[in-house]
N, C-alpha and C positions, 0 to 999 in steps of 0.2 A: 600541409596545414590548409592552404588555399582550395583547398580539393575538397576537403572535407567541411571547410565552410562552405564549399558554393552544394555540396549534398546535400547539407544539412538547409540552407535558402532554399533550394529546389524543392527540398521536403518539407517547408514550413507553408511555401507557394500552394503548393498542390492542397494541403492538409487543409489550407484556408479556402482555396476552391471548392473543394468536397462540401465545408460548413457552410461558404452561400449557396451552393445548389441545395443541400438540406434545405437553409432556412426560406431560400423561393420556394421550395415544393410544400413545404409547410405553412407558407401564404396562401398558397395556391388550395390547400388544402381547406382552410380556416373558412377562404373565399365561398368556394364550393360548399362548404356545409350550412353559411350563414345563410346562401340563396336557395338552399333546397329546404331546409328549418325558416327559411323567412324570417330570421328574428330578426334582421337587421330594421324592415318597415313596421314591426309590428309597435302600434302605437297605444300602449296599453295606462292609461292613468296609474302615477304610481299608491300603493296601498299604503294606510296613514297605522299608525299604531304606536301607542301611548304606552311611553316606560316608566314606571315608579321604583324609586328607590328611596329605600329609608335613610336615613344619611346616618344615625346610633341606634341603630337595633338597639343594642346591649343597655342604654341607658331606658330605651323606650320598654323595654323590660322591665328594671329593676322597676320602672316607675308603677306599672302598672300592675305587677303582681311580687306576690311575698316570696312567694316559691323558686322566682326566679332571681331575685336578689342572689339565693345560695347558687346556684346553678349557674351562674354566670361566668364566674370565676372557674369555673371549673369546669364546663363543658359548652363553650358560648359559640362553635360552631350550631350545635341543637338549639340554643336560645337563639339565635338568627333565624333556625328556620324556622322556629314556630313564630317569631313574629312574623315574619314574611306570609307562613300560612294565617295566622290571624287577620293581619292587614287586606288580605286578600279576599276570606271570607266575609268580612266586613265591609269592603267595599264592594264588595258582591250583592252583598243583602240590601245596601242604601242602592242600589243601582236595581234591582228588582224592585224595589219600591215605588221607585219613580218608573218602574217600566221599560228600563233600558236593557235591550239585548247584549250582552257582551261573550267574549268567549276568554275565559281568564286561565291564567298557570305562570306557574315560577320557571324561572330559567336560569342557568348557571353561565356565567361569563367567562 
């Protein structure tokens, strides 16, 4: 029994030396790719960008149209998106009015 605990030590030893030389050559590696890619200096301002979300489609709906009242109940993934496309084209349209370039789209989370 002593024999085969100290195999089984010696094979856990090794198995765990194996996994830090992996994980040094794999720093080693990281190292290497960050200074040849330079991203580690590259000092780039980060890009700003503005999320909307509606917080009740579903009522912002019913409110606003007849059609969707029925529809709601009943198929209110599609009543989400056309509000969402609504909300969007319309804030599209006030934002070209005033002349503001934007580049607009839905996104799924």
């Amino acid at each position: 029994m002593i024999t085969f605990l100290l195999i089984f030590s010696l094979l856990l030893v090794g198995f765990s030396g194996f996994l830090f030389w992996q994980l040094q050559e794999q720093k080693k590696l990281i190292a290497h790719m960050m200074d040849s890619e330079d991203l580690a200096s590259s000092e780039q301002d980060p890009e700003l960008v503005l999320t909307l979300r509606v917080v009740d489609p579903i009522s912002v709906a019913k409110r606003e149209s007849r059609s969707a009242r029925m529809l709601a109940d009943r198929l209110p993934v599609m009543v989400r998106k056309m509000v969402y496309q609504e909300v969007m084209k319309e804030l599209e349209q006030e934002l070209y009015e005033r002349e503001i370039e934007v580049e607009m789209g839905i996104e799924y989370r």
